[in-house]
Residue, then its C-alpha position, 0 to 999 in steps of 0.5 A: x452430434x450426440x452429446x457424448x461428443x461435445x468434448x471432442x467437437x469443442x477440442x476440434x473447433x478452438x484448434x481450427x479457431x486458433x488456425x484463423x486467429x481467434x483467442x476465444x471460441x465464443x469470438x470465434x462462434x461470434x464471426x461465424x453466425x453473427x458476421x457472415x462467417x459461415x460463408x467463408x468458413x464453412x468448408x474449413x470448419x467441416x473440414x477441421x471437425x469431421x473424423x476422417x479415419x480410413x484404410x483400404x479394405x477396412x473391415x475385410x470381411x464386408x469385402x470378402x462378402x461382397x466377392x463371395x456372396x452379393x456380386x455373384x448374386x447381383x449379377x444372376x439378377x441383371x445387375x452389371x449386364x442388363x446395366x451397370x452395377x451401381x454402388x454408392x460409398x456414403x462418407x467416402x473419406x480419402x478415396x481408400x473405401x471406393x477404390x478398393x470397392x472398384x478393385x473387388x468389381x473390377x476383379x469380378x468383372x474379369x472373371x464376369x464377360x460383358x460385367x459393368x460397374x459404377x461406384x459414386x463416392x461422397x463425402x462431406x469433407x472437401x479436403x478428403x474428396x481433394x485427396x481422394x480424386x486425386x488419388x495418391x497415396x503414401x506407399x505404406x497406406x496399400x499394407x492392407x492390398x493385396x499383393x494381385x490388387x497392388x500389382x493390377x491397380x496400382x502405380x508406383x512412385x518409389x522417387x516420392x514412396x507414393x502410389x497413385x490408382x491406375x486410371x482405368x480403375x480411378x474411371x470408374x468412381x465418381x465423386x461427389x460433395x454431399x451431406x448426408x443431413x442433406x436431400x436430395x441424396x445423389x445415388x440413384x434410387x435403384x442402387x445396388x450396394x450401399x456403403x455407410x461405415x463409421x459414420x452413423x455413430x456420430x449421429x443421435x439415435x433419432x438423426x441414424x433413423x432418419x438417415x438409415x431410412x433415406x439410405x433405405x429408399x435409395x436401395x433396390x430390393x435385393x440389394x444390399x446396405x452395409x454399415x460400420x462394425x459398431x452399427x446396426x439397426x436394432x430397434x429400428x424398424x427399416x425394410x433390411x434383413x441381416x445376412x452378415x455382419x452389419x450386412x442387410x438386404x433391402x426387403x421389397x415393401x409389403 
């Protein structure tokens, strides 16, 4: 984490301390490096301090875009009939951005004979992949579904006002614990569809380089990575051309 984000990392972690028993954040930072605390604490600390702030069709337009303009134009090249059409949801949080993803495919797909799609899904979070696999939410998360979507995809539970993703639309996500700090990355190296939204800006500059690139060498050419509203890769210099709002096509190399 930059800096900047000090105050907020410090305020995350004498919470979570404090869950655990401790009276000081250096006893607590104490346990952890110095006695084999990270072994035990490690998932529960990520937990405590990452940002998990999500919701379905988050930034619509990249979604719109997607049904307009990057799945038909996928589809001419093969992808989704000669094989699967593969997205990848980097920092999927609660499962809200991958199952809207699978909505817009498997809307495309109805109208597309013989189209197929797979979405992976990861997060650093194990809490958030909990949730997200399985894939309930509270009835006034689905607002920003539409009205078609809500009635295809999802499941009512008015006993308990919840909503749970329709199996057929749940198969067709799988899910991954991952750090994007981390190699090797899980997607596959001729991925379509790269989503990494809200997430780089908790990363220095030169930590967003180094990721963007790696995210880069996991889409194909011609195929598209899609960042955050406040990201984008301006100075940097990465194998991308823009075609929408924080959307990139990855250029072929040479």
């Amino acid at each position: 984490m930059p800096p900047s984000k000090k105050t907020f990392l410090e305020g995350r972690m004498r919470r979570h301390m404090r869950r655990r028993g401790f009276g000081e954040l250096a006893e607590y930072c104490r346990w952890l490096f110095s006695e084999g605390g990270l072994a035990e604490d490690e998932d529960a600390l990520i937990d405590a301090v990452t940002t998990n702030k999500t919701e379905f069709f988050r930034e619509r337009h990249h979604f719109d875009f997607l049904a307009a303009s990057a799945l038909p134009a996928l589809g001419a090249q093969g992808s989704g009939t000669e094989r699967p059409l593969r997205i990848w949801s980097a920092g999927c949080s609660n499962g809200a951005e991958p199952y809207s993803l699978a909505m817009v495919c498997a809307d495309f797909a109805g109208d597309a004979a013989g189209f197929r799609f797979e979405i992976l899904a990861s997060d650093i979070s194990t809490a958030m992949l909990r949730q997200a696999m399985r894939a309930v939410y509270p009835a006034a998360a689905i607002a920003p579904v539409p009205l078609a979507q809500r009635k295809r995809y999802l499941l009512r539970d008015d006993a308990n006002d919840e909503v749970r993703i329709a199996p057929e639309l749940r198969r067709t996500v799988r899910f991954v614990h991952h750090n994007l700090m981390n190699e090797p990355y899980p997607a596959h190296l001729s991925t379509d569809i790269v989503v990494c939204r809200n997430l780089l800006i908790y990363f220095d500059r030169a930590t967003q380089h180094d990721v963007l690139n790696r995210l880069c060498r996991h889409v194909r050419p011609g195929g598209y990575l899609i960042l955050g509203h406040s990201e984008g890769v301006v100075g940097l210099t990465l194998p991308l051309r823009a075609v929408a709002p924080t959307t990139f096509v990855r250029e072929a190399a040479g």
